[in-house]
C-alpha positions as CSV (number, residue, x, y, z in Angstrom):
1,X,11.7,-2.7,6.0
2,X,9.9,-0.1,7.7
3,X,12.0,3.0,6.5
4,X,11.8,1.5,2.9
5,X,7.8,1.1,3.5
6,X,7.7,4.9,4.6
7,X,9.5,5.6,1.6
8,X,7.2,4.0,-0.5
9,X,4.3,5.4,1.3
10,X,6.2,9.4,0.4
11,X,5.8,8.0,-3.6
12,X,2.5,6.7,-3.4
13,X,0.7,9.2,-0.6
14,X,-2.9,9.9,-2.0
15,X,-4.1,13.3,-1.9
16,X,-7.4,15.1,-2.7
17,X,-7.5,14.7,-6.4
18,X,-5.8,11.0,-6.1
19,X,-8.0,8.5,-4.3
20,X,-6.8,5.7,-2.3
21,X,-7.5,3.0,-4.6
22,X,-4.7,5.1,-7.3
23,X,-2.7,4.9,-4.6
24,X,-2.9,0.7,-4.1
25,X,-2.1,0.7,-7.6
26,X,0.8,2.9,-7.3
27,X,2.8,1.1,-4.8
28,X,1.6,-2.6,-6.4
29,X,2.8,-1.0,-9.6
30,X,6.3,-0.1,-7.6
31,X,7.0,-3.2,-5.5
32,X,5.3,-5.7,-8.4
33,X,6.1,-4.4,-11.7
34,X,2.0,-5.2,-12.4
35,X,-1.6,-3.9,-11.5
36,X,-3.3,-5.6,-8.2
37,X,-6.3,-8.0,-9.1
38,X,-10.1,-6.3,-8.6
39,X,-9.9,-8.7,-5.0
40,X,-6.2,-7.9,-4.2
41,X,-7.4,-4.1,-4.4
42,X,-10.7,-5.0,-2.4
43,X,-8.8,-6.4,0.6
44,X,-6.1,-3.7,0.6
45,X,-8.5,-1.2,0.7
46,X,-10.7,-2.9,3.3
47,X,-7.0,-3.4,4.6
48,X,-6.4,0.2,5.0
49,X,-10.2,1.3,6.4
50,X,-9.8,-1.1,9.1
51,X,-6.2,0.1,10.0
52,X,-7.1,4.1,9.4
53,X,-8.8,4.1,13.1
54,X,-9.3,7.8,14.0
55,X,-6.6,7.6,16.6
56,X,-3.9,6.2,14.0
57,X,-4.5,7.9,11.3
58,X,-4.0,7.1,7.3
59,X,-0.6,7.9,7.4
60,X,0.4,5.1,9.5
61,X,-1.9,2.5,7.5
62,X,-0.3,3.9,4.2
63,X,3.1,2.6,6.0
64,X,1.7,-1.0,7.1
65,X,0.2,-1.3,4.0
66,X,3.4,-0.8,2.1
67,X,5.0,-2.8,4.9
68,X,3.1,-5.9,3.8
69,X,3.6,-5.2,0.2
70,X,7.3,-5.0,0.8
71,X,7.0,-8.4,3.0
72,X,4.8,-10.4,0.3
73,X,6.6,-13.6,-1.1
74,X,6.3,-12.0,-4.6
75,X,8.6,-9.2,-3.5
76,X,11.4,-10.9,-1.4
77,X,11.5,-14.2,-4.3
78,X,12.3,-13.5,-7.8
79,X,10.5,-16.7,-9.7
């Protein structure tokens, strides 16, 4: 899951002229087939501050992030 999440993170990587909330739609957009609600955005993003610690880096909360995605009940069960 982690190599696939690292993956993900190489398609959806922000950069100065995408912002970090382009990139939480990006990778919902990839692992959900859908836009993330206004509060699924919210936590992610609060999600990725907290995890973006100055010793970690965003690089590595880009790959947890994606790492939850790819974990998430909607992902792993088709309804």
């Amino acid at each position: 899951v982690r190599q696939q999440a690292e993956k993900l993170v190489a398609r959806i990587r922000p950069s100065a002229d995408v912002p970090l909330e382009t990139a939480i739609d990006r990778a919902y957009q990839f692992t959900f087939a859908r836009q993330p609600s206004k509060e699924e955005r919210n936590r992610m993003l609060a999600f990725l501050n907290q995890q973006a610690a100055p010793n970690t880096g965003m690089n590595i909360a880009l790959t947890e992030f994606c790492q939850v995605l790819l974990c998430l009940n909607e992902f792993v069960y088709v309804e």
